[in-house]
N, CA, C and O atoms as a MOPAC input file, in Angstrom:
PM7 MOZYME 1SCF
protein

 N     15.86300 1    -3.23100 1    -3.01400 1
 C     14.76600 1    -2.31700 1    -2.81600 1
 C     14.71400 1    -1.93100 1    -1.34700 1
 O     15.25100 1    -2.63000 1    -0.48800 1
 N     14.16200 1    -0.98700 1    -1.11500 1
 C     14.70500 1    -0.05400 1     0.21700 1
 C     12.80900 1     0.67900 1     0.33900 1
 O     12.28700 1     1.56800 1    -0.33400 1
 N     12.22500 1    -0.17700 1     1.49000 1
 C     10.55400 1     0.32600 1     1.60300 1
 C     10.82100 1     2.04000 1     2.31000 1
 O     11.49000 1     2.26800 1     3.31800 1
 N     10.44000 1     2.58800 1     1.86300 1
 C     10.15300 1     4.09800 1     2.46400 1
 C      9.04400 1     4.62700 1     3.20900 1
 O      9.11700 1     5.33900 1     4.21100 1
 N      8.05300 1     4.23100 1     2.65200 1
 C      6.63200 1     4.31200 1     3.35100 1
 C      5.43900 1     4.06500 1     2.79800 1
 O      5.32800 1     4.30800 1     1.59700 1
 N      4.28900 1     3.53500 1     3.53100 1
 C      3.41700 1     2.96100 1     2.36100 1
 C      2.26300 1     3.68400 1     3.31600 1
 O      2.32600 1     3.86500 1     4.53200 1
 N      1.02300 1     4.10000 1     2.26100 1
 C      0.47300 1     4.54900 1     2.61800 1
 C     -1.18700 1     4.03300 1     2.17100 1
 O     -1.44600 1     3.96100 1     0.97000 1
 N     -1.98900 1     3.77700 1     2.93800 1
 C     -3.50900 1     2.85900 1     2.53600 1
 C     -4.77700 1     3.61000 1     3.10700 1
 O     -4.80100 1     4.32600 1     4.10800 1
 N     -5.69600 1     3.33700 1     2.36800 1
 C     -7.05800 1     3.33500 1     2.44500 1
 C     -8.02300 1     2.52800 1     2.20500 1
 O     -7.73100 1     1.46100 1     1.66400 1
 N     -9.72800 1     2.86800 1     2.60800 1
 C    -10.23100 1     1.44700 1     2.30700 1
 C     -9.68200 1     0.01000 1     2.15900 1
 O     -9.49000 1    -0.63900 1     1.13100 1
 N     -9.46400 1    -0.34300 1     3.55400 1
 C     -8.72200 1    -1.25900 1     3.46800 1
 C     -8.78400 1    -2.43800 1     4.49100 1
 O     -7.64200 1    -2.83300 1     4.72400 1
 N     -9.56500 1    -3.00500 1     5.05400 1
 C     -9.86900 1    -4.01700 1     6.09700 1
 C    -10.41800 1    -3.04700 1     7.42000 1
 O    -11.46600 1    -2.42800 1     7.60700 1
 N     -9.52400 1    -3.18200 1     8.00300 1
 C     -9.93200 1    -1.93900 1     9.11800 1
 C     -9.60000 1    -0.42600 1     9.35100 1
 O     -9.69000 1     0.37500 1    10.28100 1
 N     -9.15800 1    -0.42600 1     8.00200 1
 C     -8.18600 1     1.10500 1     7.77700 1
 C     -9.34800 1     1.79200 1     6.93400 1
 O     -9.19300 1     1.63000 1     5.72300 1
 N    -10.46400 1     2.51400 1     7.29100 1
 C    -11.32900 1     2.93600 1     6.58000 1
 C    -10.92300 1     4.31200 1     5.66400 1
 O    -11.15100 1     4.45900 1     4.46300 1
 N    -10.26900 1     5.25800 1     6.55800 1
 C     -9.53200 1     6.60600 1     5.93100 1
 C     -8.04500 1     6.04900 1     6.29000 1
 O     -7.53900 1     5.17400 1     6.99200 1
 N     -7.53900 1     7.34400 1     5.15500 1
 C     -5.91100 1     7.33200 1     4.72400 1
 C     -5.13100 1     7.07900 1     6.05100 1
 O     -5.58100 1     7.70500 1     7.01100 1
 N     -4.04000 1     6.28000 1     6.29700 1
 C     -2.86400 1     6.26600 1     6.80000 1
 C     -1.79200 1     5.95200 1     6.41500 1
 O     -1.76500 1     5.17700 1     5.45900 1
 N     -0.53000 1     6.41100 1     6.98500 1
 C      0.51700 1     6.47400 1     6.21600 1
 C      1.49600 1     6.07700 1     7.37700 1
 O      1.61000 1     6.70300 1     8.43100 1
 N      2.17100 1     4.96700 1     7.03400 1
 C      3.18200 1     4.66500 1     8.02800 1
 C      4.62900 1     4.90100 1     7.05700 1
 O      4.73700 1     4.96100 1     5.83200 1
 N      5.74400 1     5.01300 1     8.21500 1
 C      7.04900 1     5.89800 1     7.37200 1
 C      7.42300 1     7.14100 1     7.61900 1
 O      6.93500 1     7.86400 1     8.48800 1
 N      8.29400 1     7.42100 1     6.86800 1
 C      9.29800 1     7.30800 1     6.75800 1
 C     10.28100 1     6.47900 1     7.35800 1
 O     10.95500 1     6.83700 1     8.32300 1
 N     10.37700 1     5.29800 1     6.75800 1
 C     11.26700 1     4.13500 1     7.29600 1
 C     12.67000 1     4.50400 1     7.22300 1
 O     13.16800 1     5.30700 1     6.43500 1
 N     13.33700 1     3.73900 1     8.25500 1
 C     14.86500 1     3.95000 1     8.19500 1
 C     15.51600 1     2.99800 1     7.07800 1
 O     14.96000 1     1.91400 1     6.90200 1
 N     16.60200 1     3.29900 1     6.33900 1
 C     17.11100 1     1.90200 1     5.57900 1
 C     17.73100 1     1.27800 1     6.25500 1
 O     18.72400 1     0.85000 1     5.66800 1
 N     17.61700 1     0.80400 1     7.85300 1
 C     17.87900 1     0.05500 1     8.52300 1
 C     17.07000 1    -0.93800 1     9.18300 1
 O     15.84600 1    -0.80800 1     9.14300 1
 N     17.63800 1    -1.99600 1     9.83700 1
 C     16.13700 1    -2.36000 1    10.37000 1
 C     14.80500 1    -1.62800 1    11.10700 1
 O     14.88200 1    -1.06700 1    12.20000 1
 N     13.43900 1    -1.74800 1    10.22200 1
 C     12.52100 1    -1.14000 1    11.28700 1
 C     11.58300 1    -2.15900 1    11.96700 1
 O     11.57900 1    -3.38100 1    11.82300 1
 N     10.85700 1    -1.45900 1    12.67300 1
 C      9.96300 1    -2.47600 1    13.75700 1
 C      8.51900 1    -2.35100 1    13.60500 1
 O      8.22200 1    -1.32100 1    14.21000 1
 N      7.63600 1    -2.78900 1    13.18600 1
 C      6.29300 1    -2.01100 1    13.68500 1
 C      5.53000 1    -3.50800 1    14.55700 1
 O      5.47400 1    -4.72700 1    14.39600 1
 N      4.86100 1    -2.08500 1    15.87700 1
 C      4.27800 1    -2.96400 1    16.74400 1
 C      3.37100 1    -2.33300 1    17.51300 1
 O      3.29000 1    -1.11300 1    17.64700 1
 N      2.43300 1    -3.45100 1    18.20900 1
 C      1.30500 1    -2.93900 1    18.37800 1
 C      0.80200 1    -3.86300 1    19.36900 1
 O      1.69800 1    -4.57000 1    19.82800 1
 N     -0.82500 1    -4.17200 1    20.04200 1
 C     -1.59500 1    -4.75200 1    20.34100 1
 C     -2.01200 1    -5.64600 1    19.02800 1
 O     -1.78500 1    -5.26000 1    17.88200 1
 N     -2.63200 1    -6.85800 1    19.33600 1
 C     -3.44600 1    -7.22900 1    18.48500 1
 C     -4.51100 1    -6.65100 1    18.35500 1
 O     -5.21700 1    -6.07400 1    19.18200 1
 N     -4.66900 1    -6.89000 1    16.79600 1
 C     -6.34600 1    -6.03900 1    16.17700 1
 C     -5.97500 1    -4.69500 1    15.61500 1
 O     -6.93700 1    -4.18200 1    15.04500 1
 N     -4.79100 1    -3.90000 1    15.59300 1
 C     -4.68000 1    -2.79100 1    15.60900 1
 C     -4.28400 1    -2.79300 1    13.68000 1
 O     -4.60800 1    -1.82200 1    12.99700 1
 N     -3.79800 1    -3.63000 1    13.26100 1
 C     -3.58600 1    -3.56900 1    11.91800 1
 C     -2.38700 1    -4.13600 1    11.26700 1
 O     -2.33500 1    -4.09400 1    10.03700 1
 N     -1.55500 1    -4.58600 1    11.84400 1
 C     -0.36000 1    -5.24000 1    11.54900 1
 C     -0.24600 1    -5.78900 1    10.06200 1
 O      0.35300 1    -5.54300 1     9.01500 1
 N     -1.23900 1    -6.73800 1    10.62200 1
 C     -1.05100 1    -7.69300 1     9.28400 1
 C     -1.85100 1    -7.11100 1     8.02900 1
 O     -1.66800 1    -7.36700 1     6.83800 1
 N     -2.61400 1    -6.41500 1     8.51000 1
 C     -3.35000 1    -5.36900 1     7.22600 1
 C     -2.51500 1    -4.80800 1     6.35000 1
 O     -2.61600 1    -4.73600 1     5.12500 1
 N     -1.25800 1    -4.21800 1     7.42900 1
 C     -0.60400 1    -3.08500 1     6.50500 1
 C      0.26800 1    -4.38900 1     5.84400 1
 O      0.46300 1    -4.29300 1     4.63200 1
 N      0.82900 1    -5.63800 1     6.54100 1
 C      1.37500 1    -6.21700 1     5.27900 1
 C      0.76200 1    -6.98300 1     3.87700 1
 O      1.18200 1    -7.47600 1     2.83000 1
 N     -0.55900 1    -6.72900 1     4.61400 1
 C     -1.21200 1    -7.55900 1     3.18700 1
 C     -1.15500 1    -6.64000 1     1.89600 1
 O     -0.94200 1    -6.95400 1     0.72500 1
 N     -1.37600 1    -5.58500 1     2.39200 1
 C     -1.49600 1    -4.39700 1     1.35700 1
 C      0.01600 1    -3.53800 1     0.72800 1
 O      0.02100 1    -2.68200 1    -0.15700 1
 N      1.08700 1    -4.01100 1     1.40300 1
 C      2.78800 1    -4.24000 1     0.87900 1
 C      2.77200 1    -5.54900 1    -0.00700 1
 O      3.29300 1    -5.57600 1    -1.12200 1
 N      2.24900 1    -6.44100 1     0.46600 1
 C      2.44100 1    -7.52300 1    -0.68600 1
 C      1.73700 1    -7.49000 1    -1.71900 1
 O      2.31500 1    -7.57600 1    -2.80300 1
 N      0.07200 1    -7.33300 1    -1.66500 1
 C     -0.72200 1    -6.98800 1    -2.69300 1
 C     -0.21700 1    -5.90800 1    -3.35000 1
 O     -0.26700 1    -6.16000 1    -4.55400 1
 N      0.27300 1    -4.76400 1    -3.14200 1
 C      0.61400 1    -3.92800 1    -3.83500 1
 C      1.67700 1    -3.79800 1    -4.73200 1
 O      1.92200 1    -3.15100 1    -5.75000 1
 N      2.38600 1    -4.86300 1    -3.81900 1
 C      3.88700 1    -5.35500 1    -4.95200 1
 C      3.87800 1    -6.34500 1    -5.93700 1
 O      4.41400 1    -6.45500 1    -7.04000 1
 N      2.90100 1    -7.25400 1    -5.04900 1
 C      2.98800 1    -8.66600 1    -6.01300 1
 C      1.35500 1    -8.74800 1    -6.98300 1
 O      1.54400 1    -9.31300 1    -8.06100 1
 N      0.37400 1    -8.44900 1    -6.84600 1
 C     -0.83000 1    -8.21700 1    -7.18700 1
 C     -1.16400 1    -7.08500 1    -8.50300 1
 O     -1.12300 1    -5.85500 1    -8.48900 1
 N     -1.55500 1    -8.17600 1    -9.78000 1
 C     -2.34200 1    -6.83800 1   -10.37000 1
 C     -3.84900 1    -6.20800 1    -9.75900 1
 O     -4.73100 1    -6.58400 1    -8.98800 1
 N     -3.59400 1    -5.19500 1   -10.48700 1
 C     -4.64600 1    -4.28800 1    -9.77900 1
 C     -5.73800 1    -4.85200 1   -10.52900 1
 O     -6.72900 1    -4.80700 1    -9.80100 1
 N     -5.95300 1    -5.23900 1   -11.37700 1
 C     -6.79700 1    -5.88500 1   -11.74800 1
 C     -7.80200 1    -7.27500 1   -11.44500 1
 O     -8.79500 1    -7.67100 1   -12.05700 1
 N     -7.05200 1    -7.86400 1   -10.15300 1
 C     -6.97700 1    -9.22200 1    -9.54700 1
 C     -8.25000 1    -8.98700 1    -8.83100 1
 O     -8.51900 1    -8.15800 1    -7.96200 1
 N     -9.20500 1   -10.19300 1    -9.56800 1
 C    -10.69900 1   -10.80300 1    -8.67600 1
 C    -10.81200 1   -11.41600 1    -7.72900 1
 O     -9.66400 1   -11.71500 1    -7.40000 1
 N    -11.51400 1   -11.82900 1    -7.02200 1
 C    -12.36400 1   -13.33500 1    -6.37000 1
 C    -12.56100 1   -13.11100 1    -5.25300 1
 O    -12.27300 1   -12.01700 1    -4.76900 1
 N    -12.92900 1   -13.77600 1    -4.77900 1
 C    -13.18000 1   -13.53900 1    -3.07100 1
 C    -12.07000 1   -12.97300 1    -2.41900 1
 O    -12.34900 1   -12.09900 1    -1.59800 1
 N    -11.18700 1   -13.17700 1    -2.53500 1
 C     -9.57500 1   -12.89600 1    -1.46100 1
 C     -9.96600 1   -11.37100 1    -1.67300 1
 O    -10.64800 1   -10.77600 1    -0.83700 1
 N     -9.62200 1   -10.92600 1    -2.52900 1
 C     -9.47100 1    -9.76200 1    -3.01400 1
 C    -10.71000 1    -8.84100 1    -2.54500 1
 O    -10.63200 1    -7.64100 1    -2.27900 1
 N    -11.89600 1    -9.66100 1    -2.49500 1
 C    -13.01600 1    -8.93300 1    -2.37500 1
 C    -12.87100 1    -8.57500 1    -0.72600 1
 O    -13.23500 1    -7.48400 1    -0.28700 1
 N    -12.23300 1    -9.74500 1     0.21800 1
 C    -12.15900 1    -9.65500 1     1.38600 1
 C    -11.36700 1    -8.65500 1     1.79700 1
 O    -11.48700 1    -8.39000 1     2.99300 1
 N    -10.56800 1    -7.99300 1     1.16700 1
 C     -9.69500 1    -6.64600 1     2.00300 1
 C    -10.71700 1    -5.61000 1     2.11400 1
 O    -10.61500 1    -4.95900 1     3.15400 1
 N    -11.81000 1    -5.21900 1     1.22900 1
 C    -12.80600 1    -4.10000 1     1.62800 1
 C    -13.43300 1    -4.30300 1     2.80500 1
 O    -14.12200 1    -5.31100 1     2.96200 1
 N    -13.25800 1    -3.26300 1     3.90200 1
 C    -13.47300 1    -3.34300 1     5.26000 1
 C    -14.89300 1    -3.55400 1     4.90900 1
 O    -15.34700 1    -3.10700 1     3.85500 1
 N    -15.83300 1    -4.42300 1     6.01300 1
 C    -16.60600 1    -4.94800 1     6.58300 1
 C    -17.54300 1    -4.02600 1     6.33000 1
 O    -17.20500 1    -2.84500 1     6.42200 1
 N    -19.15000 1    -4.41600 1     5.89400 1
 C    -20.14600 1    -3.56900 1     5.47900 1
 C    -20.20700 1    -2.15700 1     4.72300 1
 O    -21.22500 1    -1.47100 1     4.80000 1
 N    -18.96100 1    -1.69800 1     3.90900 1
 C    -18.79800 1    -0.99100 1     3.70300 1
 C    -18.52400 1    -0.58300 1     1.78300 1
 O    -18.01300 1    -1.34300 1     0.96100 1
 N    -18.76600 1     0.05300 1     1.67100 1
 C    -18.46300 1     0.33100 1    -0.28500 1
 C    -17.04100 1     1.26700 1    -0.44600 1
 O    -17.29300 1     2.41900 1    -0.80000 1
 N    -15.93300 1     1.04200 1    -0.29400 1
 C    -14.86800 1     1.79300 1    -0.00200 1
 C    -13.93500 1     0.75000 1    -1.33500 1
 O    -14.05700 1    -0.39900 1    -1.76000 1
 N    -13.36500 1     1.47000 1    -1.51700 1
 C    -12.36400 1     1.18800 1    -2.51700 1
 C    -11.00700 1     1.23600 1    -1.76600 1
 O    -10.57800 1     2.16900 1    -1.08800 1
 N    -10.30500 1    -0.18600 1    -2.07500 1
 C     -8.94000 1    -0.03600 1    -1.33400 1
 C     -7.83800 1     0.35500 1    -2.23700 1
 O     -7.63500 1     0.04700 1    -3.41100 1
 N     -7.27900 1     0.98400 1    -1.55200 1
 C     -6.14400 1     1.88600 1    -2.10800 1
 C     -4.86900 1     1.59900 1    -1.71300 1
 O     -4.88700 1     1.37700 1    -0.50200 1
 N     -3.54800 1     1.47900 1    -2.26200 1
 C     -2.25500 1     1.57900 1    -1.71300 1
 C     -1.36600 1     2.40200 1    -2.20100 1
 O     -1.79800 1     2.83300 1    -3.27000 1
 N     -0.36500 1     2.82600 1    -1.95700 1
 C      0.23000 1     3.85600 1    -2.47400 1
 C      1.94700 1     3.47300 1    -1.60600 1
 O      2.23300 1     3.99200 1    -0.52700 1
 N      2.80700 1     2.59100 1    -2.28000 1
 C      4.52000 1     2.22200 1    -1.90400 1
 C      5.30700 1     3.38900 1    -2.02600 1
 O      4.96200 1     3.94400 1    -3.06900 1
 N      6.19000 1     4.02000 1    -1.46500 1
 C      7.43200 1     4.45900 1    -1.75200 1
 C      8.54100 1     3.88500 1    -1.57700 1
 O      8.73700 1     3.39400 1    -0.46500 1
 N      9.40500 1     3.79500 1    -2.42700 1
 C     10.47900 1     2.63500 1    -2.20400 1
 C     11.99200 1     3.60000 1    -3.19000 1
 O     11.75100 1     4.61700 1    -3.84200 1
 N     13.01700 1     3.17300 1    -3.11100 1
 C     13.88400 1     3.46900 1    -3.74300 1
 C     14.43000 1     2.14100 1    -4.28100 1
 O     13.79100 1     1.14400 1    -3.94400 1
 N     15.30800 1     1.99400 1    -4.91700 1
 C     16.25700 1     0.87200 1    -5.85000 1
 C     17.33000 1     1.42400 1    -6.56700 1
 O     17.18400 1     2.08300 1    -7.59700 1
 N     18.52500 1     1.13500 1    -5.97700 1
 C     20.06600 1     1.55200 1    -7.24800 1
 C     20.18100 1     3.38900 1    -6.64400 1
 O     21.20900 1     4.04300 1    -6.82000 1
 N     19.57800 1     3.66700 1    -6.30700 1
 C     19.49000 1     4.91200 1    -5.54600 1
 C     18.42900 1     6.13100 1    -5.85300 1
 O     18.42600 1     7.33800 1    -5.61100 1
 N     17.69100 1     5.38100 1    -6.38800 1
 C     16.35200 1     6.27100 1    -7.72400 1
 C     14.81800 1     5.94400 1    -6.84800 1
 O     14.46900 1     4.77700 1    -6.67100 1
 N     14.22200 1     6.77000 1    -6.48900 1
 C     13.20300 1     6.64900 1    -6.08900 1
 C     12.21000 1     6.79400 1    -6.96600 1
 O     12.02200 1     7.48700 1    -7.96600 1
 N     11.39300 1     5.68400 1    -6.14400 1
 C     10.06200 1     5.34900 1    -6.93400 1
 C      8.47700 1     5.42600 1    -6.15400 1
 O      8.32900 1     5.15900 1    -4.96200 1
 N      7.67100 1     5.72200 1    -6.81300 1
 C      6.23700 1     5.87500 1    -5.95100 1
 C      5.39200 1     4.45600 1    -6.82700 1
 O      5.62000 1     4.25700 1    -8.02100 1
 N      4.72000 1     3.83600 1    -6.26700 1
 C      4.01500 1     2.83700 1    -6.87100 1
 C      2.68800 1     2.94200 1    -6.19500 1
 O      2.63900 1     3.01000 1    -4.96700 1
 N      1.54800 1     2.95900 1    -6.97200 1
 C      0.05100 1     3.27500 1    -6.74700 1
 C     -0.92300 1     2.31600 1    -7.16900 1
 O     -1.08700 1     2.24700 1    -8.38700 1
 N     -1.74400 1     1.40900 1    -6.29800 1
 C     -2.74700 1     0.51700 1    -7.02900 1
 C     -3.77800 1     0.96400 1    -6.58300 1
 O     -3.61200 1     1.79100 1    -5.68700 1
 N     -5.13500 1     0.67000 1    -6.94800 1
 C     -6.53300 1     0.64200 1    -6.71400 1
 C     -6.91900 1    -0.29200 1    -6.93800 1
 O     -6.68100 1    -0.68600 1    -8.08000 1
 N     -7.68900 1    -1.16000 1    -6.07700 1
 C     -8.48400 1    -2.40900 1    -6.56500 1
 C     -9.78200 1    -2.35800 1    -6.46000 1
 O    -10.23600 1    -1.34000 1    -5.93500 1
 N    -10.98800 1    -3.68700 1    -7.03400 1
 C    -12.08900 1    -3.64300 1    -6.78800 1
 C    -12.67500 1    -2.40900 1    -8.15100 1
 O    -12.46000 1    -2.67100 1    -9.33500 1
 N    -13.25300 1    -1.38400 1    -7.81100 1
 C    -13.61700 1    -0.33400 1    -8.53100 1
 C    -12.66000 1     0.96500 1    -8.91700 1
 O    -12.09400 1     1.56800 1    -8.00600 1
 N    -12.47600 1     1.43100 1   -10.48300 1
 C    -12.16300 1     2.58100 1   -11.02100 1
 C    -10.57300 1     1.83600 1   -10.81500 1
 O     -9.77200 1     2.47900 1   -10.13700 1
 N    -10.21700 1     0.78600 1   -11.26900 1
 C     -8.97900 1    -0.31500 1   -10.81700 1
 C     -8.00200 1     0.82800 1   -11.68500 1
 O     -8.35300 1     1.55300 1   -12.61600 1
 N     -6.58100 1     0.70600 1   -10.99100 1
 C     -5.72100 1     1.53000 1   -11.74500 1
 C     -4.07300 1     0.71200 1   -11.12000 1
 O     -3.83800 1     0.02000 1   -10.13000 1
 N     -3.23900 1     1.19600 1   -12.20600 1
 C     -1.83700 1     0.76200 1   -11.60900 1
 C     -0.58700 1     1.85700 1   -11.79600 1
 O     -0.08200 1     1.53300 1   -12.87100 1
 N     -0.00600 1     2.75400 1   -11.37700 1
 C      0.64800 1     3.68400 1   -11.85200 1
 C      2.29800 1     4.13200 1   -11.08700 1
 O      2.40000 1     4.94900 1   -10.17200 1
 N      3.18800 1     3.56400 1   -11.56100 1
 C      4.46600 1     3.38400 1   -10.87200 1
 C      5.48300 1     5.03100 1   -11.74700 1
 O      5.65200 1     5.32300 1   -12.93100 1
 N      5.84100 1     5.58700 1   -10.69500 1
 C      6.89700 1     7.14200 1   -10.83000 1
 C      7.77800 1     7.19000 1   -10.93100 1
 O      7.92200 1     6.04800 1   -11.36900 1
 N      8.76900 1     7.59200 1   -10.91800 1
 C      9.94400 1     7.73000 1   -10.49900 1
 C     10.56900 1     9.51000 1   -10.76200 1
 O     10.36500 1    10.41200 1   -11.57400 1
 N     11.57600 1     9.25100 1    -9.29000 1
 C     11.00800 1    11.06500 1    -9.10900 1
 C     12.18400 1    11.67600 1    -9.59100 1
 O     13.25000 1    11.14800 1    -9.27700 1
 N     12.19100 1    12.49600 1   -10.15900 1
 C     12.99500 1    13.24100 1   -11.46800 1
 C     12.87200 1    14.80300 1   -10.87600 1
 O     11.87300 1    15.52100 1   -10.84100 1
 N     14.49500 1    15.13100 1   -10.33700 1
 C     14.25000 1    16.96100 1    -9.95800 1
 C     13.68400 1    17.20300 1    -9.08600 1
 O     13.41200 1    18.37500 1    -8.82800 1
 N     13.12400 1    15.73200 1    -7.96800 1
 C     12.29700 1    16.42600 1    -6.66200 1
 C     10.81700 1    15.93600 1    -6.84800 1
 O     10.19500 1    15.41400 1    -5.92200 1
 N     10.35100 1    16.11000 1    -7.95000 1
 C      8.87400 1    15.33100 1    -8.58900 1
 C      8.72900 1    13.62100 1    -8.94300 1
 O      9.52700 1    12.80100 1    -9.39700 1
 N      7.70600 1    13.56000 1    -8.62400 1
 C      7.51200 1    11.87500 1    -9.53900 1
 C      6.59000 1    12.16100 1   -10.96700 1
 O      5.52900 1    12.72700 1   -11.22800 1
 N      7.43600 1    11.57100 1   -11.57400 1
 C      6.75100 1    11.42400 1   -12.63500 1
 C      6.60600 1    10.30300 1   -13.58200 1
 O      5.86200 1    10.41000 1   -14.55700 1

């Protein structure tokens, strides 16, 4: 599997959409100051890969940024075998799970 770019919302300290990527299929780097989001964006690569969207309890409750009613969102692009794929979760509220694969230029 080959990460392309992942893109989040409602999400610890990520209140609106960002999108990091277009990754190289080589090694990439991301870096920063502390506090800036690092480990956010990997929690939400792993939750998004390894996590149903359906998944409760406190942990889960803890990625919704701080005083806030926001629904966290992730959204993977990745390829595999040479076929690209889009993978989409929602957690918490209106929960959804919806994986593409892009056919002619589209995902579908």
């Amino acid at each position: 599997m080959i990460l392309q770019s992942i893109t989040l919302s409602g999400w610890r300290c990520f209140l609106d959409e960002i999108s990091v990527g277009q990754f190289s299929d080589q090694i990439n780097i991301i870096s920063g100051p502390n506090g800036v989001g690092k480990s956010t964006l990997f929690e939400a690569l792993r939750r998004g890969l390894m996590d149903s969207h359906s998944v409760t309890g406190l942990d889960v409750n803890a990625i919704r940024p701080w005083g806030r009613v926001l629904t966290p969102k992730v959204t993977i692009c990745f390829s595999h075998g040479g076929v690209h794929y889009r993978m989409a979760k929602q957690f918490l509220e209106g929960v959804f799970s919806r994986l593409e694969r892009k056919e002619n230029s589209a995902f579908r």
